[in-house]
LONU-291089 format. One record per residue (C-alpha): x, y, z; residue number from 1. Coordinates in pm, whole numbers, always signed. Example, Ala and Ser with C-alpha at 12.3 -4.5 7.8 and 13.67 -1.06 7.14 Angstrom:
2
<X=+1230; Y=-450; Z=+780; k=1>
<X=+1367; Y=-106; Z=+714; k=2>
END
This chain:
199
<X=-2006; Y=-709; Z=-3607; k=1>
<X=-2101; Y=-612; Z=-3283; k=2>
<X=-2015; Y=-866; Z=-2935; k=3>
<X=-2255; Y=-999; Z=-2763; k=4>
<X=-2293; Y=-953; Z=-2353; k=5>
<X=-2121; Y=-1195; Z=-2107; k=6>
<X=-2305; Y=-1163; Z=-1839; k=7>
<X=-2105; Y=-1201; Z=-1537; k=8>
<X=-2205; Y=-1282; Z=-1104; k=9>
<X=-2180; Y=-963; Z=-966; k=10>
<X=-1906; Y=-1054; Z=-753; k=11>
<X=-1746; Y=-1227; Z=-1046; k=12>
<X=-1747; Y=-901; Z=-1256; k=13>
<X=-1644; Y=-684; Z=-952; k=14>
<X=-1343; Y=-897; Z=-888; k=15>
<X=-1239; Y=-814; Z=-1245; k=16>
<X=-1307; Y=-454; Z=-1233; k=17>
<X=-1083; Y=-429; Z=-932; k=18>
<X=-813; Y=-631; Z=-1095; k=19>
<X=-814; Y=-412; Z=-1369; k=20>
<X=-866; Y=-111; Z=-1196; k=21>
<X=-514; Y=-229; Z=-1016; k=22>
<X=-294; Y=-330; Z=-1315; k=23>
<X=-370; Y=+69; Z=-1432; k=24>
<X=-299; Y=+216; Z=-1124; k=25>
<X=+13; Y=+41; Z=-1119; k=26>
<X=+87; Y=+122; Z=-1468; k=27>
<X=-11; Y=+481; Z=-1473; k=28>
<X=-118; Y=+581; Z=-1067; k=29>
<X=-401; Y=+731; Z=-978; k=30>
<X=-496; Y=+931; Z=-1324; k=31>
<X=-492; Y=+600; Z=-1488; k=32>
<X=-746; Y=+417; Z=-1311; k=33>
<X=-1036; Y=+596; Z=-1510; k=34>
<X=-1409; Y=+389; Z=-1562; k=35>
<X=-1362; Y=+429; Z=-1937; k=36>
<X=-991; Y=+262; Z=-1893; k=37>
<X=-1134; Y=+10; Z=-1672; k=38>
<X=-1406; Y=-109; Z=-1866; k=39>
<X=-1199; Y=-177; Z=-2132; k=40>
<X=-1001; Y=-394; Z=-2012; k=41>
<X=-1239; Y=-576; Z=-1870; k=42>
<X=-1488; Y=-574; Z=-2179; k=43>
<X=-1789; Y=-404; Z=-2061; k=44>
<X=-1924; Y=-87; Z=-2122; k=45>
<X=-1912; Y=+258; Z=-1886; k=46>
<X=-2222; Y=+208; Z=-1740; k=47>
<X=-2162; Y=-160; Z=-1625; k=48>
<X=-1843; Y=-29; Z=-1434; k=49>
<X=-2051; Y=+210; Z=-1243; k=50>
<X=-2360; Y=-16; Z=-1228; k=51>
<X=-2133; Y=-206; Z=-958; k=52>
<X=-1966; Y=+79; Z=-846; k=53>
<X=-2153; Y=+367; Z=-870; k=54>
<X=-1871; Y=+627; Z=-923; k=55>
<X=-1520; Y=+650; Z=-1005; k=56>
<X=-1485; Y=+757; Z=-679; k=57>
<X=-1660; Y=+469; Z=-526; k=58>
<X=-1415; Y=+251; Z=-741; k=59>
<X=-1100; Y=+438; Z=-606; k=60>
<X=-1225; Y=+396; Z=-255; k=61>
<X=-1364; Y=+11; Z=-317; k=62>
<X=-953; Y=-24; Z=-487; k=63>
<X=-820; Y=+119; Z=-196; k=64>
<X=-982; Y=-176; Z=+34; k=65>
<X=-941; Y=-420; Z=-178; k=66>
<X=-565; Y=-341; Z=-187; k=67>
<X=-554; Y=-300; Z=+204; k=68>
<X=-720; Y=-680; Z=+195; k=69>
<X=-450; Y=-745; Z=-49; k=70>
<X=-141; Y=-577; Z=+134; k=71>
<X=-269; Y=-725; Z=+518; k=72>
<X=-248; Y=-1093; Z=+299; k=73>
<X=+93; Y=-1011; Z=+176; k=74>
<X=+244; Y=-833; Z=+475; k=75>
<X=+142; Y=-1159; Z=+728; k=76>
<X=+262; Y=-1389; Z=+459; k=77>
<X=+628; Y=-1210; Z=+490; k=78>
<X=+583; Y=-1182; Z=+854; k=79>
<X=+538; Y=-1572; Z=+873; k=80>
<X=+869; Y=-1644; Z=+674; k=81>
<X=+1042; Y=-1315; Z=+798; k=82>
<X=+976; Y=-1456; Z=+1147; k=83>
<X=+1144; Y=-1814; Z=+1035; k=84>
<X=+1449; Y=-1672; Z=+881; k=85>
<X=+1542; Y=-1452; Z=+1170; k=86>
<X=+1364; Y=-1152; Z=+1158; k=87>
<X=+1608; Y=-881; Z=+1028; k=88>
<X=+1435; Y=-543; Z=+990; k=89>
<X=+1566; Y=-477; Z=+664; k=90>
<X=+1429; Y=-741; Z=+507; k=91>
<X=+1105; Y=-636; Z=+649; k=92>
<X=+1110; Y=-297; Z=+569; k=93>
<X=+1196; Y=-400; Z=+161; k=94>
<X=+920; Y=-648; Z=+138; k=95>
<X=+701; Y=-343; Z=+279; k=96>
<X=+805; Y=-105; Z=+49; k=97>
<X=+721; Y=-336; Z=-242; k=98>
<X=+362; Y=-342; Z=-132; k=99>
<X=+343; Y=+88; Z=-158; k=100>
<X=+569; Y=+83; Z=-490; k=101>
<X=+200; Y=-43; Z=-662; k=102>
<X=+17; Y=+242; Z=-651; k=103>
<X=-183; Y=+251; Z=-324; k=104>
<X=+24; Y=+499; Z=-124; k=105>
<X=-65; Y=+720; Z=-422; k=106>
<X=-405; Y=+659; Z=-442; k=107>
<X=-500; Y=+674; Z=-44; k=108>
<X=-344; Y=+1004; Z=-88; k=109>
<X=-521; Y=+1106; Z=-334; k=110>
<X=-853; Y=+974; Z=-174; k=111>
<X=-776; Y=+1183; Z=+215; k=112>
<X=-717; Y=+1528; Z=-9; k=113>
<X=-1039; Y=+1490; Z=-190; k=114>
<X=-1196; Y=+1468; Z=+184; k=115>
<X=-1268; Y=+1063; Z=+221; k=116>
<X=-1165; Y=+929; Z=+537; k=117>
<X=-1134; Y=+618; Z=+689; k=118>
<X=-1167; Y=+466; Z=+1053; k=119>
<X=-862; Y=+243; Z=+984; k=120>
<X=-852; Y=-119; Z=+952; k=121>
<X=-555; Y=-182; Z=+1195; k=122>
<X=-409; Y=-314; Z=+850; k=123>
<X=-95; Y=-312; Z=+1000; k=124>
<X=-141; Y=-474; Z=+1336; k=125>
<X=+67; Y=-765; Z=+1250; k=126>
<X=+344; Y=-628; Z=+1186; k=127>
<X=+323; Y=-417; Z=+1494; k=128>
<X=+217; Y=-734; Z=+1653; k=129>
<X=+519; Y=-926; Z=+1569; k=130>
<X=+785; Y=-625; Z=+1606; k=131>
<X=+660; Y=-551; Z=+1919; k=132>
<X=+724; Y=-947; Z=+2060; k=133>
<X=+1061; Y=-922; Z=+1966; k=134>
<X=+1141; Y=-590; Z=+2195; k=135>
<X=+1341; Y=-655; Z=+2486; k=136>
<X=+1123; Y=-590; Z=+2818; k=137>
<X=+824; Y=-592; Z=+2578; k=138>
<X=+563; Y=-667; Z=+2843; k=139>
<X=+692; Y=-334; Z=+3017; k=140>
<X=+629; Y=-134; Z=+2695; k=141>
<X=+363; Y=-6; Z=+2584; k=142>
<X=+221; Y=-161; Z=+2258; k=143>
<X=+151; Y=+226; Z=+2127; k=144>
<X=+486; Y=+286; Z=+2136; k=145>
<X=+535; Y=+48; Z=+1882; k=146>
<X=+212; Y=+148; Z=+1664; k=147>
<X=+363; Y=+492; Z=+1642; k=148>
<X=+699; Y=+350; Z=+1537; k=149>
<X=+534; Y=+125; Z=+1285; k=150>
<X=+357; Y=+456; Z=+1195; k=151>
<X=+587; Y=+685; Z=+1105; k=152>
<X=+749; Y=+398; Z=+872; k=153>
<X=+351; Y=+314; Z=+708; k=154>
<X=+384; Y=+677; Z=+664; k=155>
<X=+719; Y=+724; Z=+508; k=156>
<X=+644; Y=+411; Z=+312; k=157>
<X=+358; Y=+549; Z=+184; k=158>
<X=+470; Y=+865; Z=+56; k=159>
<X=+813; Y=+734; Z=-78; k=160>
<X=+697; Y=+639; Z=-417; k=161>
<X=+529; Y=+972; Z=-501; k=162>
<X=+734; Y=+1239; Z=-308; k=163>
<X=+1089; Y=+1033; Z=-214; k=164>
<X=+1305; Y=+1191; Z=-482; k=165>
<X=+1148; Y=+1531; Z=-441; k=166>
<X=+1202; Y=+1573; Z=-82; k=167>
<X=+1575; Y=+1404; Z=-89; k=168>
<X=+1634; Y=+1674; Z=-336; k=169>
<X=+1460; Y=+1914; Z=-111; k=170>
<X=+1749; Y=+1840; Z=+188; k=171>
<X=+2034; Y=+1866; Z=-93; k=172>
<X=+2116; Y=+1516; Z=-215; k=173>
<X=+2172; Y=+1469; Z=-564; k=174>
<X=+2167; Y=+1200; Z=-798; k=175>
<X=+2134; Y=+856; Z=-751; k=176>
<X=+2122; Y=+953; Z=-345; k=177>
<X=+1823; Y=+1152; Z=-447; k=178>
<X=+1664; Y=+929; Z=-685; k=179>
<X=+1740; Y=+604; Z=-529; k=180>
<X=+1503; Y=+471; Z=-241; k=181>
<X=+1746; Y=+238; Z=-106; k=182>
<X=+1959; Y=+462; Z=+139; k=183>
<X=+1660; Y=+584; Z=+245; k=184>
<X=+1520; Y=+282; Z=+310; k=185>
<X=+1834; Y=+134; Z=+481; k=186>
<X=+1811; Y=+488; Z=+712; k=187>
<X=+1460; Y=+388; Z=+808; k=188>
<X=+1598; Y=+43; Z=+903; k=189>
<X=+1839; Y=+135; Z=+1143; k=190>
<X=+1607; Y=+418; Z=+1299; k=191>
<X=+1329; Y=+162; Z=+1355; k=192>
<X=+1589; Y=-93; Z=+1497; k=193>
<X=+1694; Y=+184; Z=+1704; k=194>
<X=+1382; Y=+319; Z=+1807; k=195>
<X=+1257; Y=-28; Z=+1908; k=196>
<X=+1575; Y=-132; Z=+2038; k=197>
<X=+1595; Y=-466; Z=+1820; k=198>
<X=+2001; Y=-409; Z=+1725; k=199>
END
């Protein structure tokens, strides 16, 4: 017995690509999110994944926005209550690092050493934004000194979930010190406090 076709609104259908397309990579990373994969969860065929997409690569890069939309939702949504409840870093800095643990540090990765770049989207300009209000003497500092701080973290953020343990290991710590992103995270905590001098 064979189905027959629901034909879906384009945006419709590409909404639910990209949904699925997310669940995998944060099931499996990168390797996971393949059109074959994708179209079967969302019942279509191949071809109507890259009808709306074009290529796998397309998708990957058309899943990285759409989690960059998704993160820059999240990440002023904490902001707002982070703000309210008296802005400690660390919370800020964990509700961050939740966003990277679902794949998309992985896959922009993965995207920059296959040669796609991006302009930047400034996706993090609220959180620079509100970190660099709260700096004592902020009007006399320079808002890039805050970008780069916010930078380094993005960056360390990023990469925790595919290289952390490796490259604790790498400087000599051992189990759950190696394995465990917390101290790290806490470190990161008090060097951004430091760095922006919100102790």
């Amino acid at each position: 017995m064979t189905r027959s076709r629901v034909r879906r609104p384009p945006e419709e259908a590409r909404r639910l690509i990209l949904d699925a397309a997310e669940r995998l990579l944060a099931e499996g990373g990168v390797a996971a999110v393949q059109v074959r994969a994708v179209a079967a969860r969302v019942g279509m065929t191949d071809a109507g994944v890259n009808h709306h997409f074009g290529s796998r690569d397309r998708l990957l890069e058309a899943l990285l926005r759409h989690g960059g939309r998704k993160i820059r939702a999240g990440v002023e949504e904490v902001l707002d209550s982070w703000l309210d409840r008296g802005a400690d870093i660390g919370e800020l800095v964990d509700a961050l690092a939740v966003f990277y643990r679902r794949g998309y540090g992985e896959l922009a990765m993965a995207l920059h050493a296959a040669g796609w770049r991006d302009e930047g989207s400034g996706m993090l300009d609220p959180v620079v934004d509100a970190l660099h209000a709260l700096r004592p003497d902020a009007a006399a500092i320079p808002v890039e000194d805050t970008r780069l701080a916010v930078a380094a973290l993005h960056q360390a953020l990023a990469t925790e979930p595919l290289y952390g343990p490796a490259f604790r290991r790498s400087a000599g710590l051992t189990g759950r010190a190696a394995t465990t992103p917390g101290p790290q995270l806490r470190w990161w905590t008090t060097h951004l406090a430091r760095a922006l001098d919100l102790q």
